[in-house]
N, C-alpha and C positions, 0 to 999 in steps of 0.2 A: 501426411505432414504431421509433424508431432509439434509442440508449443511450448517452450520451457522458461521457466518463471523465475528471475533474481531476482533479488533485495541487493539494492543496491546503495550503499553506508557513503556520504562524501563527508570530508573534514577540511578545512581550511588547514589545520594541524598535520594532519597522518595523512597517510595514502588512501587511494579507494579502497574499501572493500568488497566484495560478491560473496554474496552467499546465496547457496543454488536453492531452489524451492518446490522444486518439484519439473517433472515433464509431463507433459499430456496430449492425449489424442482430440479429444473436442478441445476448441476454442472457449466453450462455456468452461471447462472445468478448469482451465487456465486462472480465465479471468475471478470466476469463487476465489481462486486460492489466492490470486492479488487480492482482490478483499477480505477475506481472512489474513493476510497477515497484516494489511492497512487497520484494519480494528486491533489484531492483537497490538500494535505500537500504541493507539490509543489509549488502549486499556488501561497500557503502563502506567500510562502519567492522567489516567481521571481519575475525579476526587467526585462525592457530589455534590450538587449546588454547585460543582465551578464551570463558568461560563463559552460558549463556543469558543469566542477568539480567548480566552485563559488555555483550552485544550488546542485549540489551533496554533500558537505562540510555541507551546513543548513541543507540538510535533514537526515542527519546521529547524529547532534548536537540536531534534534529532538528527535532520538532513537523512534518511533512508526512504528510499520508494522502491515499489518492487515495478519491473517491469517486465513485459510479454515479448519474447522474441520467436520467430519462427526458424528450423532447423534445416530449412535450405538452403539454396543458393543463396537467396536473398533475405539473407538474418538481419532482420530489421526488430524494431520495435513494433508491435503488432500498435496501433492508434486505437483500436474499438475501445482498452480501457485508459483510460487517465488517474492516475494513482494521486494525485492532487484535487482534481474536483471530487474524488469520491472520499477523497480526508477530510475534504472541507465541507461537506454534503453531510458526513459521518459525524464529523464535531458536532453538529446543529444539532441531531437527532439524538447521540448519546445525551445532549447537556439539556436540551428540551422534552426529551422521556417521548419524541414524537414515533419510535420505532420499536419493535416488542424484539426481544432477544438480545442480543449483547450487550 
């Protein structure tokens, strides 16, 4: 089974968007890439000294989440990751320096 990864753009304004982000054979390497691209959104819009919910606010006015589907019969969203607890997990750590790397 292989596991392929959107970002997926909603707008009140425009249409959806999809944009594809990879496919993979492990489930792990899937879900890395959901959070790499939930950090790179973040990135966009920190500053430093600005606050969890100041970086949580930008990233909900982006509306993009990438999600896990699987390439079977049963193309679902994979649930293991949740692309919103791990934004909101992520804002804390970027804006409180509690996590070494990005």
């Amino acid at each position: 089974m292989t596991f392929i990864v959107q970002g997926i753009a909603r707008s009140h304004d425009a249409p959806q968007e999809v944009e594809h982000l990879g496919r993979f054979e492990k489930l792990e390497d899937a879900v890395a890439a959901a959070e790499s691209w939930v950090d790179m959104l973040l990135m966009r819009d920190f500053e430093p000294g600005m606050t969890p919910a100041a970086l949580w606010e930008c990233f909900k006015k982006a509306q993009e989440l990438p999600y896990i589907f699987r390439d079977d019969a049963d193309t679902f969203n994979v649930y293991v990751f949740d692309p919103v607890k791990y934004a909101k997990k992520r804002c804390d750590e970027m804006c409180t320096g509690t996590r070494d790397g990005i």
